[in-house]
N, C-alpha and C positions, 0 to 999 in steps of 0.2 A: 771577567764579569765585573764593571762598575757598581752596577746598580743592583737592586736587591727583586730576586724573580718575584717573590712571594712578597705580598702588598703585608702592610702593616696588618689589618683586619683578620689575611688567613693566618699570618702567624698568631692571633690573639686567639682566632678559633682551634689550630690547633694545640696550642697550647692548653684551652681548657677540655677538649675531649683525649687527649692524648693521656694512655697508651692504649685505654682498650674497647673508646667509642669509632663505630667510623663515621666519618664527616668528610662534605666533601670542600674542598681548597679550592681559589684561583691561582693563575701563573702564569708568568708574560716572560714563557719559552720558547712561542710559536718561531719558526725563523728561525733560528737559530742555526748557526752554519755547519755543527757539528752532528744536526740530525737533519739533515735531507736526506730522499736517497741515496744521491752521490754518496754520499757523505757514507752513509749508513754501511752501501754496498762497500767502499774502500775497506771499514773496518770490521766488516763479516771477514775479507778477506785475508785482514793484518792479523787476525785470532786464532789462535791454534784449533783446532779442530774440536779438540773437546768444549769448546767456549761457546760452538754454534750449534742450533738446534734446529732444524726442520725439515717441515711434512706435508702432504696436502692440509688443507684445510677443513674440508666437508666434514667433516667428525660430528660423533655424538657428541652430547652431553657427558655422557657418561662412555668410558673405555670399555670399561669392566674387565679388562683384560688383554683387549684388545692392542695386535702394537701398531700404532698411526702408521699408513703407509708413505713411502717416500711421494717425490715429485719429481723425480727423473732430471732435473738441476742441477748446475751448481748455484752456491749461494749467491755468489754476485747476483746471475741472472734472476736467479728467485726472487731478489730484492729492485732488482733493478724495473722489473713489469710488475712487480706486486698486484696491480692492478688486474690481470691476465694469466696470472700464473695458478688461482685457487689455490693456496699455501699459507703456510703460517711459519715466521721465522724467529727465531728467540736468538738474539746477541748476550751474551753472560758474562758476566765480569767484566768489563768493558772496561775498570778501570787499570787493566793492564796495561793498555795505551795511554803516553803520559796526557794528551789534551783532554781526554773522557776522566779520567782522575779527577785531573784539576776540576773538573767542569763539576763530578759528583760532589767530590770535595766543598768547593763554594758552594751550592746549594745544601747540604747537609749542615754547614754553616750559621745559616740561616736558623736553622731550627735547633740548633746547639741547647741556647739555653733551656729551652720548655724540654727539650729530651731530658737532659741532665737533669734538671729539675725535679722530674719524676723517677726515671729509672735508669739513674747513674750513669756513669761512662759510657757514651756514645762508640760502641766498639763495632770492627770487623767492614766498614762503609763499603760497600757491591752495589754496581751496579746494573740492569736489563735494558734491553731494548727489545721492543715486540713488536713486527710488520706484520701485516694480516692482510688477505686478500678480501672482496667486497663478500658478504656472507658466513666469513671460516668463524669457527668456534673454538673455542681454548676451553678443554673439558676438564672435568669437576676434580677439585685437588686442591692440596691447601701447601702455603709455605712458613716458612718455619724464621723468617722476618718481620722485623717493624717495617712497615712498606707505603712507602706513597707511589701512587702512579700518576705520572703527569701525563696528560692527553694530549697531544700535536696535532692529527690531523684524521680528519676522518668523524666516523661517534660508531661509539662501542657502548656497552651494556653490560655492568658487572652484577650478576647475580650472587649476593653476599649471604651468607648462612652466620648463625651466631656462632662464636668461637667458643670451644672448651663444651661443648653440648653433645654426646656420643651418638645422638641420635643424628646428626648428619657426619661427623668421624669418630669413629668406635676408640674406644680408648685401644684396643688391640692394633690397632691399622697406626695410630700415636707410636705405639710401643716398637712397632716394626720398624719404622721408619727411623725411628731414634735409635737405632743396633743395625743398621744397613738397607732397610726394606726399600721400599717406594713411597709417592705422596700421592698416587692418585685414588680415589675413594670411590667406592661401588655409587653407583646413580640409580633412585628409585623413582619413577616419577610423581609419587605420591610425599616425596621431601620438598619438592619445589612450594609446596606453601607457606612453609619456612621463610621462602629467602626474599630479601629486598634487593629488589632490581634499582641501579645507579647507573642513571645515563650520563655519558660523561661526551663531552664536545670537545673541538680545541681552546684551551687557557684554561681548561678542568682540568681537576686532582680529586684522588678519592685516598684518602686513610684508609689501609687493609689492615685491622690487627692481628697480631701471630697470631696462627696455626687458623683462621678466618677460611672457612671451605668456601669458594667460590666457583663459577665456573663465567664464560665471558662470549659472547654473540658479535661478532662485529657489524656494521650496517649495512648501506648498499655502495662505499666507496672505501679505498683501502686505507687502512690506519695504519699510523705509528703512537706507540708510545713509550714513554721511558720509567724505568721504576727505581728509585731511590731505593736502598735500604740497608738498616743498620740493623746489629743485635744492642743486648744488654746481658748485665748480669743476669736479670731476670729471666730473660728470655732460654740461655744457658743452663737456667739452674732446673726450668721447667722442663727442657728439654732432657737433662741426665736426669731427671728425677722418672721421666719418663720410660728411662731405659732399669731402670733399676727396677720399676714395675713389671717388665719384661720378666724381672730373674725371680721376681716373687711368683709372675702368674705361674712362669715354667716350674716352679714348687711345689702345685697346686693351690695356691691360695686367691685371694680376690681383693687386690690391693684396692683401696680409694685413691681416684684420679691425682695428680697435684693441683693444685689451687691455682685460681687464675689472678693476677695482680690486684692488690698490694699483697696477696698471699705468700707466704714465706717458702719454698720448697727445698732451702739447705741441706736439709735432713737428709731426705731420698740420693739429693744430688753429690753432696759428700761420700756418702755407702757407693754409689754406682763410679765417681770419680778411682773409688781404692781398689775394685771390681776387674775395673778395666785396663790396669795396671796387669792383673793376675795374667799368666800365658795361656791362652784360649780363650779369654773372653773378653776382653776389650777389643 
């Protein structure tokens, strides 16, 4: 990559919302020869199994428990008709493969200094890739990344919840998940008044702040998009600090959440670090 994806402007916007407004970015990744389908399908194909994810599409909002049913495919194919297929396909870590690296790599680049700037070393750089067929829903769950999603092709709709607020993920559902659990979150329909809906086209980006519950509608033609994303210390400290909550509730006590940035959570996160050390509980 020569030239720089992200225009001088969205780097200046995200630098000043960054790390825990979301806002949303331009990008001039359309095109790009490493995310077609060709493309896309070759490298569902080149990833170990554990790296790929999918399902039909027609899904709630909300699981609740529910486990998404297959689509009787293989990946390739699934990706390859996206368009026909009613499915939804998640590529993970993509930066196993060296040109998807490089590619994450340079764009993370980009936004080096405004990350560091705020919340230190830009650690742990993963990348996604999401096809979605015309209709499918990607339901309600939150991740545990600094995350931008770049939009390629199609228009999706992210319904975004504030982060750190228990009334859309329970500090309990945090604590699970930070000690093994899952990330998907019970869906009430009476929380959707909460959320701000971000429509996003292609050469859109939307900023998702960690642990930000979302859930995502796609339109009436199939998408792709790609999600950047890095941790931080912060991000790490919130997240053991979270687990360390876990060993207080099972005490019987009722710890307060950890703090959300520039909040400090060393304390918790230190205790849960020495914790998980011990034989049985890390």
């Amino acid at each position: 990559m020569n030239s720089c994806v992200f225009a001088p402007e969205a780097r200046s916007a995200f630098a000043a919302a960054y790390p825990e407004v979301p806002h949303r970015l331009t990008h001039d990744l359309r095109g790009h020869p490493l995310l077609t389908l060709d493309a896309l399908a070759e490298l569902a194909e080149a990833l170990p199994k554990a790296s790929r994810e999918y399902n039909r599409a027609d899904l709630p909002v909300g699981l609740n428990g529910i486990v998404p049913p297959g689509n009787g495919l293989g990946i390739g194919e699934t990706i390859r008709r996206i368009n026909e297929t009613g499915s939804w396909a998640a590529l993970k870590n993509i930066e196993q493969v060296p040109a998807y690296r490089e590619l994450l790599l340079a764009l993370l680049e980009e936004l080096r200094p405004a990350i560091e700037a705020r919340t230190g070393a830009m650690l742990r750089p993963q990348g996604f890739v999401f096809i979605t067929s015309p209709g499918g829903v990607t339901p309600y769950h939150f991740d545990p990344e600094h995350n931008i999603l770049l939009h390629l092709a199609g228009v999706k709709t992210m319904t975004l919840f504030p982060q750190g607020n228990p009334k859309y993920a329970p500090d309990e559902t945090h604590e699970t998940y930070h000690t093994g659990g899952g990330r998907e979150l019970y869906w009430q329909d009476e929380l959707s008044r909460g959320g701000t809906e971000w429509k996003l086209r292609p050469g859109e980006a939307l900023y998702v702040p960690v642990m930000a519950p979302h859930f995502v509608r796609n339109g009436p033609a199939s998408a792709i998009s790609l999600s950047i994303t890095w941790r931080s210390e912060w991000s790490f400290a919130e997240a053991d600090a979270r687990a360390f909550n876990s060993v207080l509730r099972r005490m019987g006590l009722r710890p307060r959440a950890p703090g959300r940035w520039p909040h400090d959570n060393r304390v918790k996160a230190a205790g849960w670090r020495v914790l998980r050390r011990l034989p049985g509980v890390g």
